[in-house]
C-alpha positions, 0 to 999 in steps of 0.5 A: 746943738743937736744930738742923736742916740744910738744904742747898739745891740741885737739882745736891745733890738729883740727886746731880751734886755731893756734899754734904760741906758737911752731913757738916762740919757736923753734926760741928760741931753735936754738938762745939758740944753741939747735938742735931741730929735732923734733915737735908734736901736740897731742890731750887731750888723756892720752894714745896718750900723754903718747906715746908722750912724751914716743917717744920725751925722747927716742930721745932728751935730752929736751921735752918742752911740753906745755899746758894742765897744766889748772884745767879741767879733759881733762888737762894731761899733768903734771899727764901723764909726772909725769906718764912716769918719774914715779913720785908720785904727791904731793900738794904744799903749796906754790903753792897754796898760789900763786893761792889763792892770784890770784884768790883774785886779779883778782876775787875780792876774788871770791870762787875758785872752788875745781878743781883749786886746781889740779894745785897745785899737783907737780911731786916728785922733780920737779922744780917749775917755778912760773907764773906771768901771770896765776894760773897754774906754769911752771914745769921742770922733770928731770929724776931720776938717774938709770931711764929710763929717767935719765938725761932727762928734761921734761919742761912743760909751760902753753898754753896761749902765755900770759903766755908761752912766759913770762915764757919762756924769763924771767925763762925758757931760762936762765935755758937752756942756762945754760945747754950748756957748751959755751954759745950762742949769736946773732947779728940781721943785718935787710935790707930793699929795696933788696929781698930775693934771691938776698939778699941770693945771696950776702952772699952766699960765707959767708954761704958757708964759715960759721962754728963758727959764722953762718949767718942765713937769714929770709925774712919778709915782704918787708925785709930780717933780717941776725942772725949772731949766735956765740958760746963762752964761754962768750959774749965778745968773742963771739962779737969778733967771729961776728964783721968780719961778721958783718962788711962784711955784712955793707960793702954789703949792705950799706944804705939798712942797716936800723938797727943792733938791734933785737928789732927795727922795720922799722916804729921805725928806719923811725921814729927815722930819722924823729926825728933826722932830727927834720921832720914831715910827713904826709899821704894820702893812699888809698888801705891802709885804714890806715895800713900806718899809722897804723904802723907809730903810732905802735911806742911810740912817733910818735906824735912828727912827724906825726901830721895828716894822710888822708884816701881818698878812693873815687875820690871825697876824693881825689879832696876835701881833697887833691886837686888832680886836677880832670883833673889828676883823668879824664885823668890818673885815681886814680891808677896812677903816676901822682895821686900818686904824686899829692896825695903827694904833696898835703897832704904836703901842706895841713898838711905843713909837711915837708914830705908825703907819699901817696899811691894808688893801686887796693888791689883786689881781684876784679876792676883790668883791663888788663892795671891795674892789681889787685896788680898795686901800686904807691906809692908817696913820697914828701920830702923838696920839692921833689917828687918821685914816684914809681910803683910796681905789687904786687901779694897776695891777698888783705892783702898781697897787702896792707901790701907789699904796707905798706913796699914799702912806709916805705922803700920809705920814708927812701930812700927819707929821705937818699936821702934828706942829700945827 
């Protein structure tokens, strides 16, 4: 089944906001099994968007269309699609109950304007998809036996991500995927620690071989995730088609291997070790700021490991808090291997955790040197007594040095916690 987006929206098309609804939803449609070859943005002209839609109908069996379902005159999106399926637009009572019991909620019973009221006019026939979220519903067209259009679905969902993505998980994606004759299922294998070329290198016989199930690979940062997809008629069979990939992919990489589920994040699987060791960690960052630590308490129940984080930005921060010998700062600098590691020590023994992570570096864009740098990190890791240091050259700008630093030291840690029950 082929499917086309379409985000509605001159703010989209001018660039004022960006559209991560479209970035959501395309990974969506290939995981639910639809090719999708097609995306357009267009602006809040009735004309262009009737074109559109117009064009996305004749070449795909789904157009999910979203935006401009709000209760102002420049959104159009439900009257220019009730227009091409050539439906008439009538008031559902139902739907406005729900936007009056809204409005009472969120508004403290608040007058509604008359132009909400608009949101409440629904294509002849179509199929109401309620929002939990907002005052405007989600609408599914489906074109008339004989149309044009015939057979053809037009899925309309509001704009804000608050709104659409909700929407989209709990109501929209199993009704497509109960469009498909086989369904469509997934395992997620993340790795950490090995880049993406070569990551892609060492699977590249599998993605040469693939056919049912396919091996797909998303680099993240300081990450590679592998989407093993399979097609079946259930799920049990489908886990039958992925469990040879997924077992020669944990024959490949091993340790570097963090987790097999789609929802766990690198800190959650660093904290889950941590707690399974029944470890407590401590930081000491500074070109970070505090991102380190930021990701750490990201996870629920983080306090049961990280009791205490230090953000010692200057020398003086490092000598007073850390006790970074000043002999160490003199001789080697703040962005060192010799600072890293004393930074690491140093915050165990201050916090009395059993492990540390300490990071120091020159972010940029200014302060770099020939002999150090922008983008020159040492990250210091101090587990049970032991301590390991190591040095990167990252080449972003100032953000992309501070999050690849943040994901060298995750990854760091879990090595030296792996390290550690050796």
């Amino acid at each position: 089944m082929v499917a086309e987006l379409i985000s509605v929206g001159t703010e989209i098309l001018l660039g004022n906001i960006v559209n991560t609804n479209a970035a959501y939803l395309a990974e969506k449609c290939a995981l639910l099994g639809l090719s999708l070859y097609h995306q357009s943005v267009v602006g809040d002209n009735e004309a262009r968007m009737e074109d559109t839609i117009r064009r996305a109908l004749e070449r795909s069996d789904v157009v999910i269309l979203t935006g401009g379902l709000g209760p102002t005159k420049d959104d159009l999106t439900k009257e220019v699609t009730a227009k091409v399926f050539k439906k008439a637009l009538c008031e559902d009572a139902h739907t406005k109950e729900r936007i009056m019991e809204f409005f009472q909620k969120i508004h403290n019973g608040e007058k509604i304007t008359e132009n909400n009221w608009k949101q409440a006019l629904i294509p002849e026939g179509a199929i109401i998809v309620e929002n939990q979220n907002g005052t405007a519903p989600g609408l599914i067209v489906i074109g008339d036996e004989g149309s044009g259009y015939e057979g053809k679905r037009a899925i309309l969902i509001p704009g804000p991500p608050n709104e659409c993505i909700p929407m989209f998980e709990t109501q929209i994606a199993p009704y497509l995927s109960d469009l498909q004759p086989e369904g469509i299922y997934s395992s997620m294998v993340k790795v950490c620690a090995i880049g993406e070329s070569r990551a892609e290198t060492m699977v590249a016989d599998l993605m040469d071989a693939q056919t049912n199930p396919t091996l797909a690979p998303y680099a993240k940062t300081g990450e590679v995730h592998f989407r093993v997809t399979a097609k079946a008629k259930d799920e049990e069979s489908a886990r039958c088609l992925m469990a040879p990939m997924l077992e020669e992919l944990k024959k490949r990489f091993g340790d570097h291997i963090y987790t097999t589920k789609e929802e766990v994040t690198l800190e959650e699987a660093v904290i889950q070790m941590l707690e399974e060791r029944k470890m407590t960690v401590t930081t000491a960052e500074s070109c970070t700021g505090g991102l380190l630590c930021g990701r750490l308490v990201n996870v629920p129940g983080a306090s049961s490991v990280l009791n205490e984080a230090h953000i010692t930005y200057s020398n003086e921060a490092k000598e007073r808090i850390l006790h970074v010998p000043h002999e160490i700062l003199k001789q080697y600098g703040a962005v060192s291997e010799e600072t890293a590691r004393a930074m690491a020590e140093g915050a165990c023994r201050l916090s009395g955790a059993d492990a540390s992570i300490a990071v120091t570096g020159i972010a940029g864009p200014e302060g770099g040197t020939p002999e150090k740098p922008v983008g020159l990190v040492y990250i210091g890791c101090m587990v049970k007594g032991r301590t390991k240091v190591e040095k990167f050259r990252f080449t972003g700008n100032r953000q992309k040095n501070r999050e690849y630093a943040v994901a060298r030291a995750l990854i760091l840690l879990r090595e030296c916690l792996l390290a550690a029950d050796r």
